[in-house]
N, C-alpha and C positions, 0 to 999 in steps of 0.2 A: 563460441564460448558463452558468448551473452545470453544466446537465447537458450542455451541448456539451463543458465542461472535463474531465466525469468520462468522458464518449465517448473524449476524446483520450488520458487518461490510460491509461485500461483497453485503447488499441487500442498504444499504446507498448508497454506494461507487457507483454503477450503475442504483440511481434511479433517478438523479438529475433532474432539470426539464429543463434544455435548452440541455441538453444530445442528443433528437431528433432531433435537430438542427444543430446538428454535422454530418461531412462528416466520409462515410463507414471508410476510413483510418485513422482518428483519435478516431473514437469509439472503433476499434480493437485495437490502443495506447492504450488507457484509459482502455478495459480489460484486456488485457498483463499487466500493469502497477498495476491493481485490483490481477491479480492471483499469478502476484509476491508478491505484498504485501500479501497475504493470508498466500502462502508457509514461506512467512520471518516468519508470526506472529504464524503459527505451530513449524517453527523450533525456534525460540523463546521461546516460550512456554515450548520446551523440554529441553533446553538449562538451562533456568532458574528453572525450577527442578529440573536439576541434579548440579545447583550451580555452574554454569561454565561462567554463562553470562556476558561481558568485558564492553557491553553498562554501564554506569555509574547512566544510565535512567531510564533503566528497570527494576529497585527493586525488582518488582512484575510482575504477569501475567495482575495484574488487571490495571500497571503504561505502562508498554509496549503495552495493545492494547489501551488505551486513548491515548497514543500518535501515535500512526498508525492510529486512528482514527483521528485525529486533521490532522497529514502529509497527509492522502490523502483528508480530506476534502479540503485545504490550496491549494494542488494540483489542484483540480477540479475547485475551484473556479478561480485561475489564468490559467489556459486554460480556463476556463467558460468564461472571463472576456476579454481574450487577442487574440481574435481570430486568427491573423495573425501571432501570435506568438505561437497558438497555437499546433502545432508540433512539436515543438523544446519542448514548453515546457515538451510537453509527451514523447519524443524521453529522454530525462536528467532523468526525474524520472524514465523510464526505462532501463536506463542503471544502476543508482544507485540501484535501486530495485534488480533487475539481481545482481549487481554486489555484494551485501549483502547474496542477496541467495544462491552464490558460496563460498561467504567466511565462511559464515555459514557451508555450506556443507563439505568446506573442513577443518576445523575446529572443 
């Protein structure tokens, strides 16, 4: 089930429609920023099976990818929206991505 979740997520997340409009180096932001969110919502995933997970959010498998669905649509649309700002934006959600999926990891 999960991984049909993270399938739909990932094919959302990269299908947007002003996406082609975007320049090579911030489409590579925006999948960096896709494949970290994937890794978080796998280690998530396992986290919360085994009843260890600290998010206060993520109750469930099915509460934690609704809201990584929500965080990167939110994401997409203010790069979608803010062109000029649009690097910076991506450059922030990927360092916090990154930076989730290290503390996960090392955790």
């Amino acid at each position: 089930m999960i991984k049909k979740l993270i399938i739909v997520i990932l094919l959302i997340l990269i299908t947007g429609c002003s996406f082609n409009e975007w320049n090579t180096k911030d489409k590579a932001k925006y999948l960096a920023y896709t494949g970290l969110t994937i890794t978080d919502t796998i280690q998530s995933h396992k986290i919360i099976k085994e009843g260890n997970e600290l998010n206060p959010l993520f109750k469930n498998s099915e509460s934690m990818i609704a809201i990584k669905f929500l965080s990167g649509s939110i994401i997409y649309i203010l790069a979608d929206k803010f062109p000029e700002q649009r690097s910076t934006i991506l450059d922030i959600a990927c360092i916090i991505a990154g930076g989730t999926v290290v503390w996960n990891f090392a955790h």
